[in-house]
KOLGUFI-161489 format. One line per field, with one value per residue (C-alpha): x, y, z; residue in one letter. Coordinates in nm, 4 decimals. Layout:
// KOLGUFI-161489
X = c(X | ...) $
Y = c(Y | ...) $
Z = c(Z | ...) $
aa = c(A | ...) $
This chain:
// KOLGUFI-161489
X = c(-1.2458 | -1.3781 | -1.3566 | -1.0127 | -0.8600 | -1.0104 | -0.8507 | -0.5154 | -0.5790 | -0.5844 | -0.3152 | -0.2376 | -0.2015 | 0.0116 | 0.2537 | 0.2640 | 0.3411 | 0.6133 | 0.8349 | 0.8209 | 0.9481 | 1.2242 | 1.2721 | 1.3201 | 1.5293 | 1.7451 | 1.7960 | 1.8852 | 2.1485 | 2.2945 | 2.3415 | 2.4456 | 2.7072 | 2.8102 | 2.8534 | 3.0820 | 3.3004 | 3.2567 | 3.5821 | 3.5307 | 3.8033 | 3.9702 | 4.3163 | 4.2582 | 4.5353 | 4.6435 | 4.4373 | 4.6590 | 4.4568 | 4.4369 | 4.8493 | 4.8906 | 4.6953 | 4.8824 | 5.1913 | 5.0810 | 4.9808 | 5.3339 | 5.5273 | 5.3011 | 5.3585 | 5.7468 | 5.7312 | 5.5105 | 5.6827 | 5.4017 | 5.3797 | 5.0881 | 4.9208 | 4.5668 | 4.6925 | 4.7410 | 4.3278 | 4.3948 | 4.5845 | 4.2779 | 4.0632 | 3.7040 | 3.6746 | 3.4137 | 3.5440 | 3.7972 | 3.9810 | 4.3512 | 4.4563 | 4.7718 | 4.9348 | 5.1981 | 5.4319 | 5.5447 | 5.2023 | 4.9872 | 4.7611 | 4.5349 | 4.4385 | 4.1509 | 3.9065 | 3.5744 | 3.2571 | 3.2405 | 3.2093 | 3.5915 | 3.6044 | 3.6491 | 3.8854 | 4.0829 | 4.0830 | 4.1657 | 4.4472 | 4.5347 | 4.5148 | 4.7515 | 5.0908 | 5.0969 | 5.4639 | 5.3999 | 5.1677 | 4.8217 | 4.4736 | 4.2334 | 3.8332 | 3.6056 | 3.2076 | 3.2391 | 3.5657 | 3.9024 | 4.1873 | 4.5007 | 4.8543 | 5.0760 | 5.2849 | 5.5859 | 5.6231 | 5.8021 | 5.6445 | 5.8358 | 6.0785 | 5.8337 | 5.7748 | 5.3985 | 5.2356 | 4.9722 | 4.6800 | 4.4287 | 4.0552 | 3.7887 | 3.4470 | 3.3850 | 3.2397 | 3.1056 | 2.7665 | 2.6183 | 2.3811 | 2.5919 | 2.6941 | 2.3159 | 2.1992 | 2.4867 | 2.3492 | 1.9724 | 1.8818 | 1.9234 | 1.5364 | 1.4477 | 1.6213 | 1.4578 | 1.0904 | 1.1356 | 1.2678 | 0.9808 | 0.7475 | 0.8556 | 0.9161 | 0.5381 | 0.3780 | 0.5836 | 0.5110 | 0.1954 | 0.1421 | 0.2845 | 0.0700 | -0.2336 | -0.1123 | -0.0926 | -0.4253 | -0.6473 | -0.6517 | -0.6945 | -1.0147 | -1.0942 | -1.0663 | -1.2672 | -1.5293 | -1.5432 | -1.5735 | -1.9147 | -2.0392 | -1.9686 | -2.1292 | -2.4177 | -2.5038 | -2.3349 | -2.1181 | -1.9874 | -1.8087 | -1.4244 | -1.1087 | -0.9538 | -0.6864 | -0.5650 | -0.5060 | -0.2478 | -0.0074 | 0.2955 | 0.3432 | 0.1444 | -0.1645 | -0.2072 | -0.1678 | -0.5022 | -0.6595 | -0.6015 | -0.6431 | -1.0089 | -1.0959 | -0.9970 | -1.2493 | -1.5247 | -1.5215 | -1.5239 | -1.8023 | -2.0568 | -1.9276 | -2.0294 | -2.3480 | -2.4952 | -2.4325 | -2.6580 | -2.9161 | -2.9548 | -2.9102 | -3.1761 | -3.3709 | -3.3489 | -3.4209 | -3.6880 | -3.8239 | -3.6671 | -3.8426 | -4.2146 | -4.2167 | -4.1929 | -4.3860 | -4.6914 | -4.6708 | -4.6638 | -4.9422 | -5.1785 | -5.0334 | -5.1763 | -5.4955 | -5.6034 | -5.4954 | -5.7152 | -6.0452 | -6.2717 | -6.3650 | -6.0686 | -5.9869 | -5.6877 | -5.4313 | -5.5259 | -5.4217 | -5.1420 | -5.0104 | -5.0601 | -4.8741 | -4.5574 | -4.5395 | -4.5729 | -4.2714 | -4.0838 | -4.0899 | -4.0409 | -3.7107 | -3.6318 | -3.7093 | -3.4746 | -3.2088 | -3.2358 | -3.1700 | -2.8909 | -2.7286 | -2.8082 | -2.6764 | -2.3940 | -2.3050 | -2.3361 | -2.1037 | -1.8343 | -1.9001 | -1.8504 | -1.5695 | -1.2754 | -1.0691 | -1.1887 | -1.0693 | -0.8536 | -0.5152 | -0.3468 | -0.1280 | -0.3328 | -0.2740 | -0.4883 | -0.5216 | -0.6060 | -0.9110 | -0.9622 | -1.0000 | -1.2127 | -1.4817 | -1.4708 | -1.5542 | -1.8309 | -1.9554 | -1.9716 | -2.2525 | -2.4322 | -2.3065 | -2.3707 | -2.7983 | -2.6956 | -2.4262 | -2.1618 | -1.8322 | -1.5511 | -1.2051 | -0.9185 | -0.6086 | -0.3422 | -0.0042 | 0.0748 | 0.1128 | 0.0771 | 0.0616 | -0.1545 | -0.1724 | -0.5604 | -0.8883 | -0.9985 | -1.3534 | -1.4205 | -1.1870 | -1.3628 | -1.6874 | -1.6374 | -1.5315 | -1.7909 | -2.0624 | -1.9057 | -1.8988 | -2.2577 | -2.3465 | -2.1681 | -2.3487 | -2.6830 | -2.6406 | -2.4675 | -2.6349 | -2.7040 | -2.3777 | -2.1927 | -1.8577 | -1.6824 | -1.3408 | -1.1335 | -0.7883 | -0.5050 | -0.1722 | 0.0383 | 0.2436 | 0.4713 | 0.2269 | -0.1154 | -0.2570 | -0.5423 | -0.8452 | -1.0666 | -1.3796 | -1.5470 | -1.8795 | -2.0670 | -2.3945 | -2.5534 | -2.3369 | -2.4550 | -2.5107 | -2.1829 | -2.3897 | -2.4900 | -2.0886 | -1.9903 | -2.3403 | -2.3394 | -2.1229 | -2.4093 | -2.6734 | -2.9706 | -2.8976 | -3.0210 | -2.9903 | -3.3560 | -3.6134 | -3.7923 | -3.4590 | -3.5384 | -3.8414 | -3.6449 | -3.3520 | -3.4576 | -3.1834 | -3.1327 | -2.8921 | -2.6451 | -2.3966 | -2.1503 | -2.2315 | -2.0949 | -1.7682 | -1.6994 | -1.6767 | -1.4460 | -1.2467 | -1.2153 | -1.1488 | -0.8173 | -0.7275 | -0.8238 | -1.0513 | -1.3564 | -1.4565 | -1.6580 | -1.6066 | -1.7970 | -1.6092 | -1.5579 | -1.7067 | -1.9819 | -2.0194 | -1.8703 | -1.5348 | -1.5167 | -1.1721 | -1.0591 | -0.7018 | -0.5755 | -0.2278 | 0.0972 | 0.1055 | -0.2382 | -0.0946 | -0.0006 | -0.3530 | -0.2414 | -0.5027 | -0.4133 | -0.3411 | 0.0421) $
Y = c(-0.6092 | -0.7570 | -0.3809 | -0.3459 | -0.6537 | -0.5646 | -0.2288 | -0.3606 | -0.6237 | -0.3484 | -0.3137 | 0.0644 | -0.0748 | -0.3003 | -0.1286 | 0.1821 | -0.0505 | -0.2522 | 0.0834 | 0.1980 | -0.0526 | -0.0733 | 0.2738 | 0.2937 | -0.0473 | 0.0506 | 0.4210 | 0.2952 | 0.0076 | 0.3470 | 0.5377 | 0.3328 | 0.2180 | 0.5772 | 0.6312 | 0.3403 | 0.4370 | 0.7967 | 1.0505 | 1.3017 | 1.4846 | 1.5093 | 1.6839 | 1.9296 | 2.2193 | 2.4387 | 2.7672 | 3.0434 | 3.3361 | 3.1195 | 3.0398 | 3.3990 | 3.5037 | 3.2221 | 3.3662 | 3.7063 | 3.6048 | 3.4093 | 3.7303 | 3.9049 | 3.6352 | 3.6654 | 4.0776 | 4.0882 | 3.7651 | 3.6479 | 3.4423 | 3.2364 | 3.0009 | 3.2064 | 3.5776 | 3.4591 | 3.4985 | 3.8865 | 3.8549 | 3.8184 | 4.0519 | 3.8705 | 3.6034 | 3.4494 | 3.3967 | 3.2545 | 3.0927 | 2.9601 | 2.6413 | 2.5700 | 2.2693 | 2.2169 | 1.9525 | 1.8331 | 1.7311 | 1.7553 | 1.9800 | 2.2016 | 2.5582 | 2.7071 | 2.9558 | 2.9691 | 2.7533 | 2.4169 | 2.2879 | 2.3352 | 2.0331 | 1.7611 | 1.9804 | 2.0330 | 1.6417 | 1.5932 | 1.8041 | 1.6256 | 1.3266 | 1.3906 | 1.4288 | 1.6807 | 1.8295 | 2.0808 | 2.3562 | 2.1971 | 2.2836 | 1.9732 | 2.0069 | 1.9018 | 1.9630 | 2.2985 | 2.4404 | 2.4440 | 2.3828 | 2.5147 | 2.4603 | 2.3761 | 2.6718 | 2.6058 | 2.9133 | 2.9700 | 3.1099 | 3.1763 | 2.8817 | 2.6550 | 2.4993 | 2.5034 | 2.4562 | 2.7101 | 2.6134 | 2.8713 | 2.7672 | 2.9496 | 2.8774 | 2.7115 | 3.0610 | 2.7662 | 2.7239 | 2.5261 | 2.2377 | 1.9928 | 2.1679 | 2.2846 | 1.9365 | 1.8836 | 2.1558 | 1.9682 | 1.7562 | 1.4522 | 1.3433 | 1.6447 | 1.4836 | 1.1059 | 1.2837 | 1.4911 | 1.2001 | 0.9729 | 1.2492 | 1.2802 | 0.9147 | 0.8407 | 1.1275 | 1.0511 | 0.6626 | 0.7304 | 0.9417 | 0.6208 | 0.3531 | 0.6054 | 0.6493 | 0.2379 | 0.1957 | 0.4589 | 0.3216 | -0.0485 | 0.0998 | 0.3197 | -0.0538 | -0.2452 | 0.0078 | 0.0117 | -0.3549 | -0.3804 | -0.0894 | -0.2851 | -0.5929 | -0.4114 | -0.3262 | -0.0123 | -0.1085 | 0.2588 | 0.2275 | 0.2909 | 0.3869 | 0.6313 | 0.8534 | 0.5489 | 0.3562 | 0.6628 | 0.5392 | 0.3994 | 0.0983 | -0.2475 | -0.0554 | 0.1420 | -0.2149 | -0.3498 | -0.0384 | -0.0815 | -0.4557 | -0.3262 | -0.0814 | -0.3191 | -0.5689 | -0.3910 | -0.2311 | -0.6299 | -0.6972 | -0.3972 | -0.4262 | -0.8235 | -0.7693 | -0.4797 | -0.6972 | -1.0146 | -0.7136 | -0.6242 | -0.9302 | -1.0807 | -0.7306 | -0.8257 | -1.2006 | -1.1370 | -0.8880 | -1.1228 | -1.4093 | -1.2001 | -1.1927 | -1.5872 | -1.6525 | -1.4371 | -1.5904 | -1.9530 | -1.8786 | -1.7177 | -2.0086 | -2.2539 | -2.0572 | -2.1016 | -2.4586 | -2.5399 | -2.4121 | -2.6757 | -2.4840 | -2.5406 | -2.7879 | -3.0263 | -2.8243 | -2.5273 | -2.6970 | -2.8389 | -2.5033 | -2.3176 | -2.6690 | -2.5741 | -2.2327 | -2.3521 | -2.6221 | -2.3155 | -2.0898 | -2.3578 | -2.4218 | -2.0515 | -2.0384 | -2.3246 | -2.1768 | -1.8540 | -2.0175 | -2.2130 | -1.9188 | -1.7403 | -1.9404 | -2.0156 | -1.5887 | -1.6367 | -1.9107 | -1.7305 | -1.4207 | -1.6345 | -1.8590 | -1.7067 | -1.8266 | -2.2563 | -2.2054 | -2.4759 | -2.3706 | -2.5590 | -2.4707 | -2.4435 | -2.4486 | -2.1040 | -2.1753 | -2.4753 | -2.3732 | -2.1054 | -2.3152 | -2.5829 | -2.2961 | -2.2101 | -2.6010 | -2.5833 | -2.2972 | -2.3325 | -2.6008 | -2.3303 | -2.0604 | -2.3420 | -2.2554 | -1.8899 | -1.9813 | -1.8090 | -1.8881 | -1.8156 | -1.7120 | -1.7811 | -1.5662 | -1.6739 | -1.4658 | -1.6213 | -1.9746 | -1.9183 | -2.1033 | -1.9548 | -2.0632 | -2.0624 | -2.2725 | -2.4194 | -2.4716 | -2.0981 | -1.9744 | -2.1842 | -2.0733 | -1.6956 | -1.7324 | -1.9532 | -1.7183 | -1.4486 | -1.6427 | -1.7042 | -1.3932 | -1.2557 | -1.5573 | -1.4177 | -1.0797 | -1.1182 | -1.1252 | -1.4478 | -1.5493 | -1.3135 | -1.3699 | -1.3547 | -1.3071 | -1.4414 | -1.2785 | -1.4034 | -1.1997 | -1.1316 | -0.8126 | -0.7812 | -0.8089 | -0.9477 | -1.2240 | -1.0372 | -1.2295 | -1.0438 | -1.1682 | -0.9128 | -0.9527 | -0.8067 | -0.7419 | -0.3594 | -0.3232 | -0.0982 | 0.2679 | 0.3808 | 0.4725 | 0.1305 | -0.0404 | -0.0160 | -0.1910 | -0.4976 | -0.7119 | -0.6258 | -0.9071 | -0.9223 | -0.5732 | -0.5993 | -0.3173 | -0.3034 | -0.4174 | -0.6979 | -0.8364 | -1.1434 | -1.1737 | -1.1455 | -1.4238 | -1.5611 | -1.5042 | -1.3985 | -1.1231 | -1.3549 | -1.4762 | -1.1742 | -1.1036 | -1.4441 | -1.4220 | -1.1238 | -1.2656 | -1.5501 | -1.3339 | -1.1487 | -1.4457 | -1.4560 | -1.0918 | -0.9878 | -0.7120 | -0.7400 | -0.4560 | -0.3714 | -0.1600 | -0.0640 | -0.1403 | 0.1599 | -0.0177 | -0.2456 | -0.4938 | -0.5204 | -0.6013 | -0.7822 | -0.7782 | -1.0024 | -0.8747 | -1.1462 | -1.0796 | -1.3140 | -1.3956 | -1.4562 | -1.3779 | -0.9814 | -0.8311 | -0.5312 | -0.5394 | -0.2411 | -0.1689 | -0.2081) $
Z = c(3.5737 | 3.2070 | 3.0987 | 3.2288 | 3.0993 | 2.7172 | 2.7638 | 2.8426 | 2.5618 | 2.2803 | 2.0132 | 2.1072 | 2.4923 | 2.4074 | 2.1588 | 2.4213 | 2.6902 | 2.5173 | 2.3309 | 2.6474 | 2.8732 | 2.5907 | 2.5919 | 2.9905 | 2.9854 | 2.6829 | 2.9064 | 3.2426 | 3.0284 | 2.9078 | 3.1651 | 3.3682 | 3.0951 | 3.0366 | 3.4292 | 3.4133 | 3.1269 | 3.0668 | 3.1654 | 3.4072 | 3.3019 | 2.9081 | 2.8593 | 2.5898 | 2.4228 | 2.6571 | 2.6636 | 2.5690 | 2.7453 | 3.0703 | 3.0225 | 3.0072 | 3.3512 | 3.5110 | 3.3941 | 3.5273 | 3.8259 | 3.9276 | 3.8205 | 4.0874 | 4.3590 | 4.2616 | 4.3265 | 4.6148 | 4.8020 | 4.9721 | 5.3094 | 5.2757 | 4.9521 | 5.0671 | 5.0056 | 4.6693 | 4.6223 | 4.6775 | 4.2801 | 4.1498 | 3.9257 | 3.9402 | 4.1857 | 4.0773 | 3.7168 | 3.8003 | 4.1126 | 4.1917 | 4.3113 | 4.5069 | 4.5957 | 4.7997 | 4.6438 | 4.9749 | 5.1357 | 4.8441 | 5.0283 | 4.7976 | 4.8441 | 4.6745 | 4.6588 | 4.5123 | 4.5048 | 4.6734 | 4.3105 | 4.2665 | 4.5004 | 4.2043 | 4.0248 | 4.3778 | 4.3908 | 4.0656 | 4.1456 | 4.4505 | 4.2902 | 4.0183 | 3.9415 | 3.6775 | 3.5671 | 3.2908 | 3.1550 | 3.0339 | 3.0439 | 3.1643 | 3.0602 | 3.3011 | 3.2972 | 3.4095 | 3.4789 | 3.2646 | 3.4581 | 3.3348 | 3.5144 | 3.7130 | 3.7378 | 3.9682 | 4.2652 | 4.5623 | 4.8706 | 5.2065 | 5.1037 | 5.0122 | 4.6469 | 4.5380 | 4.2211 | 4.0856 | 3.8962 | 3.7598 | 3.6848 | 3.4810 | 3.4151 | 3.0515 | 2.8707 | 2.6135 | 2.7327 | 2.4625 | 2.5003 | 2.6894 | 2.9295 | 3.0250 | 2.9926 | 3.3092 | 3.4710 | 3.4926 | 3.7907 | 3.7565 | 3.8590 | 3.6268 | 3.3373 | 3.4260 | 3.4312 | 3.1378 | 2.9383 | 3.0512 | 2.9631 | 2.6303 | 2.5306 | 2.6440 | 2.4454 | 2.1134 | 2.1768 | 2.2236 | 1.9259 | 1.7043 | 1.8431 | 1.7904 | 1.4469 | 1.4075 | 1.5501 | 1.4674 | 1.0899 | 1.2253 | 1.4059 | 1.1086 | 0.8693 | 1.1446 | 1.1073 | 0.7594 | 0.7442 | 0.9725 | 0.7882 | 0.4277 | 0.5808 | 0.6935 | 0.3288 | 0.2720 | -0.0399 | -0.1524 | 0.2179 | 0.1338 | 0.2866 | 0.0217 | 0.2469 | 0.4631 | 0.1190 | 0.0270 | 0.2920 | 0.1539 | 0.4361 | 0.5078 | 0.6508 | 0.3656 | 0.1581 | 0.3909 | 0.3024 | -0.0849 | -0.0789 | 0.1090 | -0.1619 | -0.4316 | -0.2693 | -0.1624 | -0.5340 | -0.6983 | -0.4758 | -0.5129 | -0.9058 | -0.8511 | -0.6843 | -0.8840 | -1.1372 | -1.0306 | -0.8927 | -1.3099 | -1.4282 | -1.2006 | -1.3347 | -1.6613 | -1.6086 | -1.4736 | -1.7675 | -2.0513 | -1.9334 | -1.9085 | -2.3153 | -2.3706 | -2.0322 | -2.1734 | -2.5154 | -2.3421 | -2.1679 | -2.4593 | -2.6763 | -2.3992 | -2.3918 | -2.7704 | -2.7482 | -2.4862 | -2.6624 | -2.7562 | -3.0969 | -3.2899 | -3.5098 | -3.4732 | -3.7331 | -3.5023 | -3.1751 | -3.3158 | -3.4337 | -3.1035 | -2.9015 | -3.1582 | -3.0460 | -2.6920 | -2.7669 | -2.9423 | -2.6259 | -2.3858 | -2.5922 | -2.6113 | -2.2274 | -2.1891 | -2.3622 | -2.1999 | -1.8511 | -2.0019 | -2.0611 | -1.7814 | -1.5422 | -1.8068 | -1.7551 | -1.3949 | -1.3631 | -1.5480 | -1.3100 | -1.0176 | -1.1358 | -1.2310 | -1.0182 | -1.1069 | -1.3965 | -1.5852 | -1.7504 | -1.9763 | -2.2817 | -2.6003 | -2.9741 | -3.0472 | -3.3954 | -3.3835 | -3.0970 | -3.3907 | -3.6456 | -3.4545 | -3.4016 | -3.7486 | -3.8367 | -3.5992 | -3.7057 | -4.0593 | -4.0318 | -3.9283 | -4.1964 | -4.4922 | -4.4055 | -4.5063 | -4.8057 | -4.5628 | -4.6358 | -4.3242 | -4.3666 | -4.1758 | -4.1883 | -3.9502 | -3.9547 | -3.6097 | -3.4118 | -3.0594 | -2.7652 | -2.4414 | -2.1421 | -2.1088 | -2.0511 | -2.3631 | -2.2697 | -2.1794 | -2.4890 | -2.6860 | -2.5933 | -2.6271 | -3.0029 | -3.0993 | -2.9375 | -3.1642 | -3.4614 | -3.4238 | -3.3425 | -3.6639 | -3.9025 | -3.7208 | -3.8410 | -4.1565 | -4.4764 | -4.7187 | -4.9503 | -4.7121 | -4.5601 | -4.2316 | -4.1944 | -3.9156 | -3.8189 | -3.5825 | -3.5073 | -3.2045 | -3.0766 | -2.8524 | -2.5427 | -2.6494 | -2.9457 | -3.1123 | -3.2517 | -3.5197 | -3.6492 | -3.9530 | -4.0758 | -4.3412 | -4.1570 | -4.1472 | -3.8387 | -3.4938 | -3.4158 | -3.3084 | -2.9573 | -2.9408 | -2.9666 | -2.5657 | -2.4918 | -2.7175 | -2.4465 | -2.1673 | -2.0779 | -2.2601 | -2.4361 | -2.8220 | -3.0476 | -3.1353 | -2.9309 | -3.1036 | -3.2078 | -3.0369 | -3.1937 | -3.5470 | -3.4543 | -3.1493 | -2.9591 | -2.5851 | -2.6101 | -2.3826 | -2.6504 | -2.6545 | -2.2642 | -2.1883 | -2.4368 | -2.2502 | -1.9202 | -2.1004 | -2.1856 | -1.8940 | -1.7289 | -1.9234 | -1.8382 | -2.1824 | -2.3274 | -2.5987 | -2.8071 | -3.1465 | -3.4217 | -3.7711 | -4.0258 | -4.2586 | -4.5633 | -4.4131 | -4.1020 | -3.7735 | -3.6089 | -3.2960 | -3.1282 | -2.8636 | -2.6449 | -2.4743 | -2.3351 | -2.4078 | -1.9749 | -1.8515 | -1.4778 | -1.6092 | -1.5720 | -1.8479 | -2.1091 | -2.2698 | -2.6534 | -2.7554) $
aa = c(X | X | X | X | X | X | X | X | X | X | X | X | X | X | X | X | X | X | X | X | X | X | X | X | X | X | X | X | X | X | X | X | X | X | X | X | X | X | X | X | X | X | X | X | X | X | X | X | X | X | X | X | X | X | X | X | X | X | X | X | X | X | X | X | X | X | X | X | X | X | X | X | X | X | X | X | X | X | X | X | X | X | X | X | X | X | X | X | X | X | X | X | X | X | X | X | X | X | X | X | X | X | X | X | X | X | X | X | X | X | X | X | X | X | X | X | X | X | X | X | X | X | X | X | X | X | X | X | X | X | X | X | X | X | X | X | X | X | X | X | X | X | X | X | X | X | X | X | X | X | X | X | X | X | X | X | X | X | X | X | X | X | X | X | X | X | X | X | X | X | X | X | X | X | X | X | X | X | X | X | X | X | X | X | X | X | X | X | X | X | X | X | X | X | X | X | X | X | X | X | X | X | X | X | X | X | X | X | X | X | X | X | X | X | X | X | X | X | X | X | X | X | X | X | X | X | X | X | X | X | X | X | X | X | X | X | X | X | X | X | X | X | X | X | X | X | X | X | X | X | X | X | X | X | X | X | X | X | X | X | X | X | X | X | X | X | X | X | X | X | X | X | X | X | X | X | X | X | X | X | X | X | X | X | X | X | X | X | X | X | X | X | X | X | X | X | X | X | X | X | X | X | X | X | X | X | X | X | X | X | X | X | X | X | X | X | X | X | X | X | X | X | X | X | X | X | X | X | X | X | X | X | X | X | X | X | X | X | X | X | X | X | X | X | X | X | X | X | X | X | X | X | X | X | X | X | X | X | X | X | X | X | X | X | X | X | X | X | X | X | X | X | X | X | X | X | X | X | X | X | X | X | X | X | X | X | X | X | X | X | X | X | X | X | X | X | X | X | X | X | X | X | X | X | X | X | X | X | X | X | X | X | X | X | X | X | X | X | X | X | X | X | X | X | X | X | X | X | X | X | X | X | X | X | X | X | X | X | X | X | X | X | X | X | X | X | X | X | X | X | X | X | X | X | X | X | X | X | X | X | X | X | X | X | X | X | X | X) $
């Protein structure tokens, strides 16, 4: 009983079950409104070959002076093609010959008070009369009737029991309604499917031909794809970064621990010790920082969506970096240059803005040489504000440029070792930035150095970042 009840509580069961009941209810309102309202009879223009056998056949009656309305059948050429009717105008008695489906024409006729020539379409006969004749004293009217030779469609359908009409309508309804709640369901199952195969750890699992429909299944289907691609894209991403965690933080762990181990001998002097317990405080700082960051990038990959907009000054948040940074450029006798050739106002988070230029302002003092100089560009198109900061480092393979902005990737391998750094900084000002719906990319420049470029379009809320 369970089973049954589920079956009848399916979406296909249901749709089936309702279009149909509307399809019988909305065919039984017709017909029976058409049976109410619909002519049995239309007068249409008199038939010209029929008016001319009529004709024929009174000119006949007229020569041959016949007794009796029957001996009129005698006239005629092909009885079954066509038939005579005869009424007498006195007792409105109708003769006729033929089928006994020339009774509803013979009523009609009886019926009827009909004066001159005409031809009257019913569902299978034309009726065309009434002639006016005189046989053995008596006034009749003649009335000829031929089968309709138009057998087209209508007429057939007229010809078709009535129960045979009912079934075969049924018949058909319920195979075409079935065929669209299969075609409404089967891609519900298909997404339902998909689902408890994603959540059972199979993240490639995606619904690419159901997604091509243009209606709101084929939307689900998209809006699936769309999210089952953010998620694999977010958790392959924690799976390397918690990779390369876990390798980054090997290097200062080992030296820690060797650092620890020379300090603890009892055969040093007190210089000694103190030098190895510096390089332990200098790697429990650089582990420190490392985690900072870390969970700094993994709060911006998780986080998106908290962020806080407001309307901000962008260069003034420009040239607030620059001030901060420049503390740090003054150990290296870097001077920084803004060049502003635009004002504009973004709707953005100033924290996480913030953040991402400062990290690339930093990274750019890192690299750049002594009594260098860095260069800081603002301008605006049409569609985006670009940001520009140029160095005058030694710049990066041109193999190397797409992999700068990925966590914990450094150029050369003891790079760390060189500046201390974590290989975070530009990993989390791209995730700022693509916070904001904006790009980040690097470029030599053709001299010496390296450009970083940060897109960030006019609207926040029009995810286009492409180039104008």
């Amino acid at each position: 009983m369970l089973a049954i009840t589920r079956k009848f509580s399916a979406l296909g069961v249901k749709l089936f079950i309702y279009f149909w009941l509307v399809l019988i209810g909305t065919f039984a309102v017709t017909k029976l409104l058409s049976a109410q309202f619909s002519s049995k009879s239309v007068i249409v223009p008199t038939h010209k070959g029929d008016a001319m056998r009529i004709e024929r056949i009174t000119q006949n009656i007229n020569n041959l002076a016949l007794k009796t309305p029957q001996s009129i059948y005698t006239l005629l050429p092909n009885r079954q093609a066509r038939a005579v009717l005869v009424k007498n105008t006195t007792s409105n008695q109708v003769y006729f010959s033929g089928a006994a489906s020339l009774a509803n024409v013979a009523d009609f006729v009886g019926d009827n008070k009909l004066t001159r020539l005409s031809t009257i379409k019913f569902k299978f006969y034309r009726l065309t009369g009434p002639q006016v004749i005189d046989i053995d004293g008596a006034s009749y009217q003649l009335f000829i009737a031929s089968r309709d030779g138009n057998r087209h469609f209508n007429n057939m359908l007229h010809r078709v029991p009535a129960w045979l009409a009912v079934t075969t309508a049924l018949v058909i309804s319920a195979l075409l309604l079935w065929l669209l709640s299969r075609s409404l369901t089967k891609p519900l199952i298909a997404l339902q499917k998909a689902t408890a195969k994603f959540g059972d750890g199979d993240l490639s699992t995606r619904m690419p031909l159901i997604a091509q429909r243009h209606d709101e299944i084929g939307a689900c289907a998209a809006s699936f794809n769309a999210m089952a691609d953010k998620l694999e894209h977010n958790i392959d991403a924690h799976q390397r970064l918690l990779a390369d965690v876990s390798h980054e933080l090997r290097s200062p762990m080992t030296r820690l621990q060797i650092a620890l181990g020379l300090a603890q001998q009892t055969n040093i002097d007190a210089a000694t010790r103190e030098k190895h317990l510096q390089r332990c405080e200098r790697e429990v700082a650089r582990l420190d920082e490392m985690i900072s960051n870390v969970l700094s990038l993994s709060r911006l990959e998780n986080t998106i969506s908290a962020m806080t907009l407001m309307m901000v000054d962008l260069e003034q948040l420009i040239r607030l970096c620059i001030e901060d940074a420049q503390y740090i450029a003054n150990n290296k006798a870097i001077k920084i240059k803004f060049t502003p050739s635009a004002n504009p106002l973004i709707q953005a988070d100033a924290n996480l803005l913030s953040s991402a230029i400062s990290n690339i302002l930093l990274n750019a003092i890192t690299y750049s040489a002594p009594q260098g100089q860095l260069a800081v560009e603002l301008r605006q198109t049409q569609r985006h504000i670009i940001i520009n900061i140029i160095d005058s480092g030694i710049g990066v393979p041109t193999a190397d440029l797409a992999k700068l902005f990925e966590p914990f990737y450094r150029v050369a391998p003891a790079r760390d070792r060189a500046t201390g750094g974590t290989g975070l900084g530009l990993a989390i000002a791209k995730q700022a930035i693509v916070a904001h719906h904006g790009r980040i990319f690097a470029q030599n420049n053709p001299q010496q150095g390296l450009t970083v470029t940060i897109e960030l379009p006019v609207d926040i809320s029009k995810n286009s970042p492409h180039d104008d």
